[in-house]
DOLUMDREN-619215 format. One record per residue: residue in one letter; x, y, z of N, C-alpha, C, O, CB in turn. Coordinates in steps of 0.2 Angstrom, whole numbers, padded with zeros to 4 digits, always signed. Glycine has a CB too. Example, Ala and Ser with C-alpha at 12.3 -4.5 7.8 and 13.67 -1.06 7.14 Angstrom:
A+0066-0028+0039+0062-0022+0039+0066-0016+0039+0071-0017+0042+0057-0022+0045
S+0064-0011+0035+0068-0005+0036+0064+0000+0039+0067+0006+0040+0070-0003+0029
// end
This chain:
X+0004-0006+0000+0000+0000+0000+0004+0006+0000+0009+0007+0004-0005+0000+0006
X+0004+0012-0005+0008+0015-0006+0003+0023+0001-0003+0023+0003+0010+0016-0015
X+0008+0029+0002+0008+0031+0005+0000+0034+0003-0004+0033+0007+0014+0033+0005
X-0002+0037-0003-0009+0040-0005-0014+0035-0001-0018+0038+0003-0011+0039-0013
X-0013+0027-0003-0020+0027+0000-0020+0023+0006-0024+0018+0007-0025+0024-0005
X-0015+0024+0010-0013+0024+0019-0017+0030+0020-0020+0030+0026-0004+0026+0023
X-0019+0037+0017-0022+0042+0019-0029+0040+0015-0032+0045+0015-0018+0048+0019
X-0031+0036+0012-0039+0036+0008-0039+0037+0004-0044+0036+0001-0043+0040+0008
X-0032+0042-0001-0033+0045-0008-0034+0038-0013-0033+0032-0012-0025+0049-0011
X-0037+0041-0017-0037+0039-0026-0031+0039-0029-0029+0045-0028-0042+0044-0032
X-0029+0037-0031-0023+0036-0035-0023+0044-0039-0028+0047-0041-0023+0028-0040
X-0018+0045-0039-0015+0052-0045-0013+0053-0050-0010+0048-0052-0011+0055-0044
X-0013+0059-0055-0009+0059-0059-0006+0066-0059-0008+0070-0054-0012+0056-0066
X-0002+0067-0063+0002+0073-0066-0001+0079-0061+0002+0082-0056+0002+0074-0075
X-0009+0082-0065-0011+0088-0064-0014+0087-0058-0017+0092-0056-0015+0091-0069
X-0015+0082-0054-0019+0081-0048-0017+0078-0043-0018+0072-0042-0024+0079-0049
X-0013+0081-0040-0010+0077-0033-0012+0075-0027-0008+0073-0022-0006+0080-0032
X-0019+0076-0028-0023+0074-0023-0030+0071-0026-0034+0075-0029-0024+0079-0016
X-0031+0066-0024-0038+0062-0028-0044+0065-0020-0050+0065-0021-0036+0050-0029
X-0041+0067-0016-0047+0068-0010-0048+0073-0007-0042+0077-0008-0047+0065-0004
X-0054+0077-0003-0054+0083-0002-0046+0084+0003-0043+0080+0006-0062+0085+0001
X-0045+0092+0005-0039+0092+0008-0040+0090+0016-0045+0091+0019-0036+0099+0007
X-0036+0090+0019-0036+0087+0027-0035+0095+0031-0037+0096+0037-0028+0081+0029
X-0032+0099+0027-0034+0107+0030-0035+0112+0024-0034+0110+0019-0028+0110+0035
X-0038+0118+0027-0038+0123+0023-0032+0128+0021-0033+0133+0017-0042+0126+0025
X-0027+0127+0024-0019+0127+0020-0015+0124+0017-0017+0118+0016-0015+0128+0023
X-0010+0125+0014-0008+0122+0009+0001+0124+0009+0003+0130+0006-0013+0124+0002
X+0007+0120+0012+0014+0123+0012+0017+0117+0008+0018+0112+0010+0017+0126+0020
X+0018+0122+0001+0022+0118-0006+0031+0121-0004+0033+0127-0005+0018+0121-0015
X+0034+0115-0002+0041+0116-0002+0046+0114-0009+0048+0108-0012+0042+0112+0005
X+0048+0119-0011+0051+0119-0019+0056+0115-0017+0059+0117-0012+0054+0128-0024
X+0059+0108-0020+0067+0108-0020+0068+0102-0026+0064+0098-0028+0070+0105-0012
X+0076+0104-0029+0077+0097-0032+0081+0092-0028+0082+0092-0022+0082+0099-0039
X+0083+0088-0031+0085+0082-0029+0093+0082-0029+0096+0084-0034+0082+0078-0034
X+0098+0080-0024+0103+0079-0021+0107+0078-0028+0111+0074-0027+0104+0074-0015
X+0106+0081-0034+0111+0076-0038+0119+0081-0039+0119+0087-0040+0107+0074-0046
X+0123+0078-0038+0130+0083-0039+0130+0085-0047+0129+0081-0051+0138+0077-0038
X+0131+0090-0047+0131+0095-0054+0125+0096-0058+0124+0097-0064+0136+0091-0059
X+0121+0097-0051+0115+0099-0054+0111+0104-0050+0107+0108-0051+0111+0093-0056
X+0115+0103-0042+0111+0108-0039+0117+0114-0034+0123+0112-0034+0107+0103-0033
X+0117+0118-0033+0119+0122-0029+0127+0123-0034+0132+0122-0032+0120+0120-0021
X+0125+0127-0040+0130+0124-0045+0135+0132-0044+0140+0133-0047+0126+0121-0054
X+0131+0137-0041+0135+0144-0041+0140+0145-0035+0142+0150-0034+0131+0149-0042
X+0141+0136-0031+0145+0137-0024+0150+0132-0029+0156+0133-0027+0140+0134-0014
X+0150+0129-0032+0159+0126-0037+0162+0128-0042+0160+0126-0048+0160+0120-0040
X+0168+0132-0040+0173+0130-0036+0169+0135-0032+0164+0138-0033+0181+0132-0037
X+0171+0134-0025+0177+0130-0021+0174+0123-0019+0177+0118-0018+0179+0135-0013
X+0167+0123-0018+0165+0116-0018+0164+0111-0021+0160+0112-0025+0161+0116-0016
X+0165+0107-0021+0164+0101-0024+0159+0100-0027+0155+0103-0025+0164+0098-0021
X+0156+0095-0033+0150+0094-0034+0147+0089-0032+0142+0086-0036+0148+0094-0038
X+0149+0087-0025+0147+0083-0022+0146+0085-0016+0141+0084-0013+0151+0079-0022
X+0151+0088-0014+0151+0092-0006+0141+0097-0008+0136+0096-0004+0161+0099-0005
X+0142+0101-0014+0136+0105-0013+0130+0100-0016+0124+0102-0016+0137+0112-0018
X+0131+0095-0018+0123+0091-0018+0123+0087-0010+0118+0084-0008+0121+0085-0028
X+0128+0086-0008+0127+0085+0000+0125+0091+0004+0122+0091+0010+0133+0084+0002
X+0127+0094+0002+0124+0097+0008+0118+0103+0006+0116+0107+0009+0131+0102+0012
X+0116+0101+0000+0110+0103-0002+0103+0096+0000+0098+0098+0001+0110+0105-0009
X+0105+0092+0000+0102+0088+0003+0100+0089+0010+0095+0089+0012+0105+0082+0003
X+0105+0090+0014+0104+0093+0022+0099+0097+0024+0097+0097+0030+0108+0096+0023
X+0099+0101+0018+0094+0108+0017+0086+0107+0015+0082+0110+0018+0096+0112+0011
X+0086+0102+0011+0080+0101+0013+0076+0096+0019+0071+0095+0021+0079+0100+0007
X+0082+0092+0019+0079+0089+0026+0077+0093+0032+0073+0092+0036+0084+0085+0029
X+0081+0097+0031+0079+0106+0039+0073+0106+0036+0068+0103+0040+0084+0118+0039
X+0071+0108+0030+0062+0111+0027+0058+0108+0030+0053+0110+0033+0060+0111+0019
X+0061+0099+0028+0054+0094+0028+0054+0094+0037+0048+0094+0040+0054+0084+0023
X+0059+0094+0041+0060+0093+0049+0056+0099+0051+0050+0098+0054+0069+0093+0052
X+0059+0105+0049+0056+0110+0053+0049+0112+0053+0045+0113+0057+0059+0116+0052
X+0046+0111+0044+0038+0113+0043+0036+0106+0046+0031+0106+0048+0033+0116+0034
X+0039+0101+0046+0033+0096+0052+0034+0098+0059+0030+0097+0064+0035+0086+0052
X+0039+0100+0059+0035+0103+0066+0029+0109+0068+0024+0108+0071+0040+0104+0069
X+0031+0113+0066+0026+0119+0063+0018+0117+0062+0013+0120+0063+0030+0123+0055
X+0019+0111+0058+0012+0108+0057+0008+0108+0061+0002+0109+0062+0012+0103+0054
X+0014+0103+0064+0009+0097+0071+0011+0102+0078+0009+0099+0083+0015+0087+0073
X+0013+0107+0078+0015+0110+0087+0007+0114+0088+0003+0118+0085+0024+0119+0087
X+0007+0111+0094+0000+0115+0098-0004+0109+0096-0007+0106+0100-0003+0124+0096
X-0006+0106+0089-0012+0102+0088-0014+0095+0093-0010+0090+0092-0012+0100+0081
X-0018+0096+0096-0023+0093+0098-0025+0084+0095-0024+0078+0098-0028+0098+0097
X-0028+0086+0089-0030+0081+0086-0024+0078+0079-0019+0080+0078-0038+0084+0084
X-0027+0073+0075-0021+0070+0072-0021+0074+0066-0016+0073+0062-0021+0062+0071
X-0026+0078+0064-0025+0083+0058-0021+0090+0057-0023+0095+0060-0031+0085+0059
X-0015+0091+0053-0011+0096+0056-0013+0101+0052-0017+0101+0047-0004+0094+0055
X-0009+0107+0056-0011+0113+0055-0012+0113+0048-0018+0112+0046-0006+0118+0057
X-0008+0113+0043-0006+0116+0035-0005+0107+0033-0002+0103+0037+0003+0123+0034
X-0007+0106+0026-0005+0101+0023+0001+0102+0019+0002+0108+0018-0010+0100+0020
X+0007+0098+0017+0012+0100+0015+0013+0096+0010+0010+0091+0010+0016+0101+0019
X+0016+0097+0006+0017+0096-0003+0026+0097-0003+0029+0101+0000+0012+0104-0009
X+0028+0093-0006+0037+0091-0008+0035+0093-0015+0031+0089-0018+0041+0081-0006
X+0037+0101-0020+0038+0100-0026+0042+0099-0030+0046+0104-0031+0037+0101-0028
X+0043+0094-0034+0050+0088-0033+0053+0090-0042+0050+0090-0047+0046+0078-0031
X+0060+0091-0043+0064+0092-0049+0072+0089-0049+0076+0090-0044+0064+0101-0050
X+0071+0086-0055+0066+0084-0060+0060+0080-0061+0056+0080-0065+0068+0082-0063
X+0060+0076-0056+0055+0070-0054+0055+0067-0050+0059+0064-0048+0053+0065-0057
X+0046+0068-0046+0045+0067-0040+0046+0060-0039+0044+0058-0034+0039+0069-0038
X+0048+0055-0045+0049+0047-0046+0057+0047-0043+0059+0041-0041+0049+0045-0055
X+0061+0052-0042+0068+0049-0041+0069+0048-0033+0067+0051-0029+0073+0055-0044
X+0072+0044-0032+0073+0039-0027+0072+0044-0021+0070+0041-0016+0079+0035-0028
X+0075+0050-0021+0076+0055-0016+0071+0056-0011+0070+0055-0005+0078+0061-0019
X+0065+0059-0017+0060+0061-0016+0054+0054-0011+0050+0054-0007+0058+0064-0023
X+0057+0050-0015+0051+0043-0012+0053+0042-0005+0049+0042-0001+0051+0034-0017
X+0060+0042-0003+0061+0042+0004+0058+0048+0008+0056+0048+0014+0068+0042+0004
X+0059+0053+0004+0057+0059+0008+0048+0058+0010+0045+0058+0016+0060+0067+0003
X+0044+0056+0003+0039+0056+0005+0036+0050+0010+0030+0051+0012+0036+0057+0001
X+0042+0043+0012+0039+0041+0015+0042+0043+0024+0038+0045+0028+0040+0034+0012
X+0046+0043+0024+0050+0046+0030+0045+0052+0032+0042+0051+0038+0057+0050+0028
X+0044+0057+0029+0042+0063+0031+0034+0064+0030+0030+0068+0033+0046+0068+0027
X+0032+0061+0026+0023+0061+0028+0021+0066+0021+0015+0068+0021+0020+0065+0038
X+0026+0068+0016+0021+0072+0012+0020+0073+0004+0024+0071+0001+0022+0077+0014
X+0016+0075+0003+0014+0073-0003+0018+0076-0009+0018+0082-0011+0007+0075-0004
X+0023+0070-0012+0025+0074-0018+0024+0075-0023+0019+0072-0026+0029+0074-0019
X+0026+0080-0028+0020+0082-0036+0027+0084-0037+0032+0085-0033+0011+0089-0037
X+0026+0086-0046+0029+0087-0051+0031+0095-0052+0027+0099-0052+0025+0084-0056
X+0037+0097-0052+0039+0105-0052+0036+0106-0061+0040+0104-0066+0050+0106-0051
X+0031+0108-0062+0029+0108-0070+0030+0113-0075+0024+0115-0076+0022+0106-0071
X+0034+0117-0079+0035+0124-0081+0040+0125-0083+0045+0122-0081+0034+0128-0077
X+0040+0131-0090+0048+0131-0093+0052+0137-0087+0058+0139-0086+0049+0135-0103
X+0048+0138-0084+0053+0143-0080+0053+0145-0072+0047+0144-0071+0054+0149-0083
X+0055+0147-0067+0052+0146-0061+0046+0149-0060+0042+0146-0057+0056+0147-0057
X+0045+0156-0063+0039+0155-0064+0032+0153-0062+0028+0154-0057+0039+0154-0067
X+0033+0148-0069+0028+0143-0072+0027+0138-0066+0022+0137-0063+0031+0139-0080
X+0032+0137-0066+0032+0131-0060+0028+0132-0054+0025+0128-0050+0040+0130-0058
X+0030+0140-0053+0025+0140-0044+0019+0144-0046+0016+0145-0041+0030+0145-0037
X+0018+0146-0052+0011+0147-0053+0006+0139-0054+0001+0138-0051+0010+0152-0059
X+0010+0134-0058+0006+0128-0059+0004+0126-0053-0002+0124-0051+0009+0123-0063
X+0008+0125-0048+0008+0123-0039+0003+0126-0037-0001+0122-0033+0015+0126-0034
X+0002+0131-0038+0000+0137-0033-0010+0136-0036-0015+0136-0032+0005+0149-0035
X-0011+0134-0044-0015+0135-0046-0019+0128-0046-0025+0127-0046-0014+0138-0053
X-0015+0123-0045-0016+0113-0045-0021+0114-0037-0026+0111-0036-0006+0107-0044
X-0018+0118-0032-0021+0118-0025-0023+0120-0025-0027+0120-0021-0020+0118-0019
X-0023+0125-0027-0031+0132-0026-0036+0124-0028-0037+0121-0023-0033+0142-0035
X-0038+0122-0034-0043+0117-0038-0042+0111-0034-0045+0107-0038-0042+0116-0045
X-0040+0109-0030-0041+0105-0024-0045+0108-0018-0048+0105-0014-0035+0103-0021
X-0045+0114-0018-0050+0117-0013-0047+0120-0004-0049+0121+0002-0056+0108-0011
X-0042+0122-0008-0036+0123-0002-0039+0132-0002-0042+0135-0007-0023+0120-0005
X-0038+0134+0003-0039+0143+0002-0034+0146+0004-0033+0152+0003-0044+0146+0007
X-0029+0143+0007-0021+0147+0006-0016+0143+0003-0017+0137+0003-0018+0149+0014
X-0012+0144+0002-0008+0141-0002+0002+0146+0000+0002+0152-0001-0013+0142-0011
X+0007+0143+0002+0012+0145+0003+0018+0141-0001+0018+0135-0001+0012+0144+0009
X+0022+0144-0005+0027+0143-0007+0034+0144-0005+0036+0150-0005+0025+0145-0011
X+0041+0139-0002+0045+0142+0002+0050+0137-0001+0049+0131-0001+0043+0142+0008
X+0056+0140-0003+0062+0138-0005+0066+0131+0001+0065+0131+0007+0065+0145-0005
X+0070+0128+0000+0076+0125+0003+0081+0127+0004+0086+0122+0004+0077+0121+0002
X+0082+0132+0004+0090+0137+0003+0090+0141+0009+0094+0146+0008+0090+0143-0004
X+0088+0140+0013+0087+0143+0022+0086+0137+0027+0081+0135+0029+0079+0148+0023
X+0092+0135+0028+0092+0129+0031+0093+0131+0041+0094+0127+0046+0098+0124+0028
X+0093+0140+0041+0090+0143+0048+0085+0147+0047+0084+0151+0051+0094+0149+0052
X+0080+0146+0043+0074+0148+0043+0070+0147+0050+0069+0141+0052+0071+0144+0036
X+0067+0152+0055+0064+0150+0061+0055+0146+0059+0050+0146+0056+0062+0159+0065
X+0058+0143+0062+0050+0137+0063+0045+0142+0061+0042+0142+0055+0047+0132+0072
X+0044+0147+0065+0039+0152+0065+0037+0154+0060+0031+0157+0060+0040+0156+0067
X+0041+0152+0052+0039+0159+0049+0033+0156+0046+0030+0160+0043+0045+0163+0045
X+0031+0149+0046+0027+0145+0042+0021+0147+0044+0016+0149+0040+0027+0138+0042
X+0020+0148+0051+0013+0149+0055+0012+0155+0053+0007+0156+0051+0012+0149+0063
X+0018+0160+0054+0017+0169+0053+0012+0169+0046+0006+0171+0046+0026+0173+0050
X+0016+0166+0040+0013+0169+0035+0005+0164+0034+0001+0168+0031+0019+0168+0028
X+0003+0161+0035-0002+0158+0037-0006+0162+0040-0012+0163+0038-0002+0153+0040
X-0004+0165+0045-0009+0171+0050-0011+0174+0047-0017+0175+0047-0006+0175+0055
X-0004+0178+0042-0006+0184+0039-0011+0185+0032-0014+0190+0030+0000+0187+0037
X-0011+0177+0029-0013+0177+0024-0023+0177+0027-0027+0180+0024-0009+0170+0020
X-0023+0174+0031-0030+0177+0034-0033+0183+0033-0039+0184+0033-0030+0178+0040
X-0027+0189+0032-0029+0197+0032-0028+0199+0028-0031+0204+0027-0028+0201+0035
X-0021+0194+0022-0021+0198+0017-0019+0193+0011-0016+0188+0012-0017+0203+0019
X-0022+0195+0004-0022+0192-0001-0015+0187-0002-0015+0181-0003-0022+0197-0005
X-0008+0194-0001-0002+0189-0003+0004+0191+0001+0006+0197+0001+0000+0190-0012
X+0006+0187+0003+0010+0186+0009+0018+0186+0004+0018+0182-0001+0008+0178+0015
X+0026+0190+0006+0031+0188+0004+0035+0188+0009+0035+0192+0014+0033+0191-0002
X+0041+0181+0007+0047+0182+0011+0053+0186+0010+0057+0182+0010+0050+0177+0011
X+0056+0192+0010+0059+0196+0005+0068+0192+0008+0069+0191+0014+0057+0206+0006
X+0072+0191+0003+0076+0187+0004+0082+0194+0002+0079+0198-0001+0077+0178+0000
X+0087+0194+0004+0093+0198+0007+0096+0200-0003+0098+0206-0005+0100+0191+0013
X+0096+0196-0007+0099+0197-0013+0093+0201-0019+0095+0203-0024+0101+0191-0015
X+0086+0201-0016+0082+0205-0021+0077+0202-0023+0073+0205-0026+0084+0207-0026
X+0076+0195-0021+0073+0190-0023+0067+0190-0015+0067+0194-0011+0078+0183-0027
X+0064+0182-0017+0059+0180-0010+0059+0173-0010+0057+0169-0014+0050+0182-0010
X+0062+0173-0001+0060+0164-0001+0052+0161+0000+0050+0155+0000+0064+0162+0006
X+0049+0167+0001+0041+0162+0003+0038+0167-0003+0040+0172-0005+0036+0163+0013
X+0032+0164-0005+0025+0168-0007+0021+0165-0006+0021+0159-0008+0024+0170-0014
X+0017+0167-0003+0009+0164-0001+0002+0168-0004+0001+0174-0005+0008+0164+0009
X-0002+0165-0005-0008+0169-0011-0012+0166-0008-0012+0160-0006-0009+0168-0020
X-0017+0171-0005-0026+0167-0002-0030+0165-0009-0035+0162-0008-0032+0173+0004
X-0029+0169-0017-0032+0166-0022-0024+0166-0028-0019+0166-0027-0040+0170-0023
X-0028+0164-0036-0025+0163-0040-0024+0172-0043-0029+0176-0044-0027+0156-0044
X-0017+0172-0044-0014+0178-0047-0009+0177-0052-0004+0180-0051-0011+0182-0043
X-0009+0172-0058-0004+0169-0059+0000+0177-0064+0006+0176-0066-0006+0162-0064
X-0004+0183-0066+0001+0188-0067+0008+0189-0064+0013+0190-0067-0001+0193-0065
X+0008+0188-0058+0013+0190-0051+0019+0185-0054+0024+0188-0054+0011+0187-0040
X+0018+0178-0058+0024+0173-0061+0026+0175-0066+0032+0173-0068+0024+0167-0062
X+0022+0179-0070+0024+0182-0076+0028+0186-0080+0024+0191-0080+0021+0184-0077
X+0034+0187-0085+0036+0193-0088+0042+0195-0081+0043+0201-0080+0028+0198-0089
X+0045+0190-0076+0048+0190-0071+0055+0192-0072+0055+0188-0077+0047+0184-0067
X+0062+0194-0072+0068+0191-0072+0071+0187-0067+0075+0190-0063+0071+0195-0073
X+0068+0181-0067+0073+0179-0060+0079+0179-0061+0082+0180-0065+0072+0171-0057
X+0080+0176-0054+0088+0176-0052+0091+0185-0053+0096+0186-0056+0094+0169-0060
X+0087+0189-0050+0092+0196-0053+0087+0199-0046+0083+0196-0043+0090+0201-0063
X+0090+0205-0044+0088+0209-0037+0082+0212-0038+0078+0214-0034+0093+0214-0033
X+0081+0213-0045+0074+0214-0046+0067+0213-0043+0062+0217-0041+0073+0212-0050
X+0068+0206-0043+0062+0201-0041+0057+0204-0036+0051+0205-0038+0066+0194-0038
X+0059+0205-0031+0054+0208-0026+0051+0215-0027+0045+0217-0025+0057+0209-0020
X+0055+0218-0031+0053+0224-0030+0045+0225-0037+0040+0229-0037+0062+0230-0031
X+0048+0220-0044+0044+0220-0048+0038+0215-0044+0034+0219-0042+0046+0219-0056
X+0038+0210-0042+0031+0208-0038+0027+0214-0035+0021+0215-0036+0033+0205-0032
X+0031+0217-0032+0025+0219-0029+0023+0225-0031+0018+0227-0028+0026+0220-0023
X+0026+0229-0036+0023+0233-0043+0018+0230-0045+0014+0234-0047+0028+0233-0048
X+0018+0222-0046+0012+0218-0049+0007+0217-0046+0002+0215-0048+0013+0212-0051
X+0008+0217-0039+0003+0216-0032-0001+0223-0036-0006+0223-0040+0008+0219-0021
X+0004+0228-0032-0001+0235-0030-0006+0235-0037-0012+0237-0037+0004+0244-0030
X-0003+0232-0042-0006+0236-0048-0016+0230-0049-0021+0232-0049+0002+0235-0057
X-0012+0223-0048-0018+0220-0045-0022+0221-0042-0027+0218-0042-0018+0216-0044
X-0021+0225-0036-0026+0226-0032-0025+0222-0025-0028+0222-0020-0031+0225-0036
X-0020+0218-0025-0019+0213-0019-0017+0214-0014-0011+0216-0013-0014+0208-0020
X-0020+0214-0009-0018+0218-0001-0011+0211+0001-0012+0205+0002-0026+0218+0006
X-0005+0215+0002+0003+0211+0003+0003+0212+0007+0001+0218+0008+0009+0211-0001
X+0007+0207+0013+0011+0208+0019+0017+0208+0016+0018+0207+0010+0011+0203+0025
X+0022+0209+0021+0029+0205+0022+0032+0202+0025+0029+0204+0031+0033+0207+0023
X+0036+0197+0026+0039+0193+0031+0046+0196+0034+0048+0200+0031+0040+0186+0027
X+0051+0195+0040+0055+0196+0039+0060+0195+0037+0061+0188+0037+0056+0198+0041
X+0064+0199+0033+0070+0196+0027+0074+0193+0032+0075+0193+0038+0076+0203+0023
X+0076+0186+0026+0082+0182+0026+0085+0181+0021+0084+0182+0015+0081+0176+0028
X+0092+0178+0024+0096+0174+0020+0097+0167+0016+0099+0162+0019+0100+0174+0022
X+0096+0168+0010+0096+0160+0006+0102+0160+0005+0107+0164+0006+0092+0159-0002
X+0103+0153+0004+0111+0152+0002+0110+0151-0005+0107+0148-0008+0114+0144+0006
X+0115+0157-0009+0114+0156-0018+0122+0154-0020+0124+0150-0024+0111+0167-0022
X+0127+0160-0016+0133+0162-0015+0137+0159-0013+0136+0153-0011+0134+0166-0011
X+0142+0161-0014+0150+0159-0009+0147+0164-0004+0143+0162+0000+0161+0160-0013
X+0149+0169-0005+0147+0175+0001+0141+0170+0006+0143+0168+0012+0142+0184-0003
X+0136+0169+0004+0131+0166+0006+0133+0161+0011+0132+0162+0018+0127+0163+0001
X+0138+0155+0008+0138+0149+0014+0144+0152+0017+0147+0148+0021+0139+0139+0012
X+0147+0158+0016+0152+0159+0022+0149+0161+0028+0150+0159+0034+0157+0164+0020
X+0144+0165+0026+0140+0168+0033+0137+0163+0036+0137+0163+0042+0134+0172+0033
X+0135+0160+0033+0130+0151+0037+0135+0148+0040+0135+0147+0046+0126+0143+0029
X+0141+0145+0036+0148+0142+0040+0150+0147+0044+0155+0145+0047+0154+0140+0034
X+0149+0153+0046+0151+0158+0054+0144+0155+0059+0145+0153+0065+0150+0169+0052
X+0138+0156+0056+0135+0155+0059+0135+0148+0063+0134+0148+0069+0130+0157+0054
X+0137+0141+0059+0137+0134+0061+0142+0134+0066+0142+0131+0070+0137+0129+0054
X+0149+0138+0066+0154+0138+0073+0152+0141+0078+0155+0141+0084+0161+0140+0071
X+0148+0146+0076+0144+0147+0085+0141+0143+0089+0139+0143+0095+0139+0154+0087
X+0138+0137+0081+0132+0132+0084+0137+0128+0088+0136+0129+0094+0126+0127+0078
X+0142+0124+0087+0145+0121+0089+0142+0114+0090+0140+0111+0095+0147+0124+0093
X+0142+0112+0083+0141+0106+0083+0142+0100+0086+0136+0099+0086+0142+0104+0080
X+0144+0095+0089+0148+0087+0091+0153+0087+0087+0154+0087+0081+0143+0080+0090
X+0159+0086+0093+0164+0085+0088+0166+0077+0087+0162+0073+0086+0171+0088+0089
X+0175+0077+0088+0173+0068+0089+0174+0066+0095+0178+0068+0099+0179+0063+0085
X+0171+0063+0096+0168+0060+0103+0164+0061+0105+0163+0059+0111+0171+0061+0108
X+0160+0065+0101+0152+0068+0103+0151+0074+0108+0146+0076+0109+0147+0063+0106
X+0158+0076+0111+0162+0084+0115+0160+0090+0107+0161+0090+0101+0175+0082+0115
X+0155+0095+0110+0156+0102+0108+0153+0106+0115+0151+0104+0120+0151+0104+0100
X+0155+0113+0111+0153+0119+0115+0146+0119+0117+0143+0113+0116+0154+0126+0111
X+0142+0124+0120+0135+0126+0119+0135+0129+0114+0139+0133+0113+0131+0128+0124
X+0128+0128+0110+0126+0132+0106+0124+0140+0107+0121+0142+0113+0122+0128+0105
X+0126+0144+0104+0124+0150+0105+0117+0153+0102+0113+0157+0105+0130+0152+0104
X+0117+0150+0095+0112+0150+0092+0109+0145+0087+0110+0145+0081+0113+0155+0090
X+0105+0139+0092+0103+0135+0086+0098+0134+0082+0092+0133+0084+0103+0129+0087
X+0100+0136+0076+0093+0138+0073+0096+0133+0066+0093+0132+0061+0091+0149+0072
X+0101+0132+0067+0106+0125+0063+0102+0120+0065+0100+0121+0071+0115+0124+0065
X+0101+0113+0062+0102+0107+0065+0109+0103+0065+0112+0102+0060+0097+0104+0062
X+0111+0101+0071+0117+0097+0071+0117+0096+0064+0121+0099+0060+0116+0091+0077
X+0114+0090+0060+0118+0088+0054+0121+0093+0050+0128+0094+0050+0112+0086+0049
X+0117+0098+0048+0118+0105+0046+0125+0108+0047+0130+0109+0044+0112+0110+0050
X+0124+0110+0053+0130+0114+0058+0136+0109+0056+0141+0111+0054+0128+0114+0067
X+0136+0101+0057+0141+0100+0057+0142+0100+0049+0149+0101+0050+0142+0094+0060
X+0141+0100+0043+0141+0099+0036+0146+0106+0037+0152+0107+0037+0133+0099+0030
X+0140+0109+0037+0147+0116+0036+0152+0118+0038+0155+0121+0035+0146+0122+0038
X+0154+0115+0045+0159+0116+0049+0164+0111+0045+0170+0113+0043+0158+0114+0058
X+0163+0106+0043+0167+0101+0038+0170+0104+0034+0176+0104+0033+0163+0096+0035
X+0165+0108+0029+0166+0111+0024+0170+0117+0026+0176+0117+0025+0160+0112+0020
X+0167+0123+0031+0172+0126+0032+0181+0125+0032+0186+0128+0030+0169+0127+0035
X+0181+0120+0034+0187+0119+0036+0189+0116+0029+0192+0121+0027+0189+0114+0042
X+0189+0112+0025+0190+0112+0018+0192+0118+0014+0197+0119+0011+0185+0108+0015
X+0187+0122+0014+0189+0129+0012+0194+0132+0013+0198+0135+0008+0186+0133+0013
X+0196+0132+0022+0202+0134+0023+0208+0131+0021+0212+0135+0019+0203+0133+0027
X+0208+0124+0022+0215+0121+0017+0215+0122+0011+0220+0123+0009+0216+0112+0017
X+0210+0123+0006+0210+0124-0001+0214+0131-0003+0218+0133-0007+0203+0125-0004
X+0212+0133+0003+0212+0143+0002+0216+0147+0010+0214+0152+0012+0201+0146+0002
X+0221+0143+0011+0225+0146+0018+0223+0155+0019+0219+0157+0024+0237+0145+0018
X+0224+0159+0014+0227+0165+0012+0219+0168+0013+0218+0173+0012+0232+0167+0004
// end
């Protein structure tokens, strides 16, 4: 019995990733590809490996799926969780990655479908509106200290307002959340440029969409990027060997996490003494 119909579903296809009505009236779609070397986090090699960065992009999304389960299930009562969550999976939610994740972690994965990112988080955003979801959140795997909180925040906010953004540090956004469909906002976009936020929400006002904000973070895109995360992972002070570290000062790392970086950090250093 595969994982769908342990929960009741109808078997799926492509454009419908749920054959049954939803288990809540939210909806948190976590974007990520798959751990493969030389395909993901490809603007951290050099100095990284393309192994070292599809490792430790793997890590990254394991924080997403750990932390929004928790976020889901904290405070509930009954066995229904807050927000239903969705893995959208590239290139295919068939590759071996993903099926562990959705058995391990409990959540439903679907197909990244679109020539461009865009496309891809409007089709997401537009597939669960027509499941019957009334909010709908979109959040990257490139913030592996993202605060638990910020899932419930934009949820709260999306109660009061149309369209909720994460505004991330380089110009762009790690979340977007929409209480209906706007698929203008994916349209006519330059991603990957610091633009990104600021023409959203040019497209907001001009729609008419009452927008919050989230507060700004840091995605990991950069070398600059994981150097700050790798400062950040030696104040966590991971386990070393013997399972001996410091106290944490700020864990907002998970050990795995914290220690990846600290590893890597130190590799950088021998690569690069000067």
């Amino acid at each position: 019995m595969n994982k769908s119909q342990a929960h009741g579903m109808k078997p799926t296809d492509r454009s419908s990733p749920l054959g049954s009505r939803p288990r809540s009236d939210d909806a948190l779609i976590l974007f990520a590809k798959a751990p493969i070397p030389g395909q993901v986090k490809t603007r951290l090699c050099p100095p990284l490996t393309d192994d070292e960065a599809a490792s430790l992009h793997g890590s990254f999304v394991l924080d997403a799926l750990e932390r929004s389960g928790q976020a889901a299930l904290r405070g509930v009562a009954s066995k229904a969780p807050k927000f239903d969550r969705f893995l959208a999976c590239a290139p295919s939610s068939d590759h071996v990655f993903f099926k562990i994740m959705e058995e391990r972690h409990g959540v439903h994965v679907i197909d990244q479908i679109g020539d461009d990112l865009g496309a891809r988080m409007e089709h997401a955003l537009s597939a669960l509106f027509r499941l019957g979801y009334g909010r709908a959140v979109i959040v990257g795997t490139d913030l592996p200290a993202l605060p638990e909180s910020v899932y419930e925040e934009a949820f709260d906010l999306l109660a009061r307002h149309d369209l909720v953004l994460g505004p991330s540090l380089d110009g762009g956004y790690y979340l977007i959340g929409l209480s209906r469909t706007a698929p203008e906002l994916f349209r006519g976009v330059p991603w990957s440029t610091p633009d990104v936020l600021t023409l959203t929400q040019a497209k907001a006002h001009a729609l008419g969409l009452n927008a919050a904000l989230l507060t700004p973070q840091r995605d990991v895109d950069t070398i600059d990027d994981l150097r700050v995360l790798i400062q950040e992972a030696e104040s966590v002070g991971a386990p070393g060997p013997g399972g001996k570290g410091h106290k944490a000062k700020a864990p907002l790392l998970s050990k795995r996490t914290a220690g990846a970086l600290q590893l890597i950090g130190s590799r950088l250093k021998q690569r690069d003494p000067g």
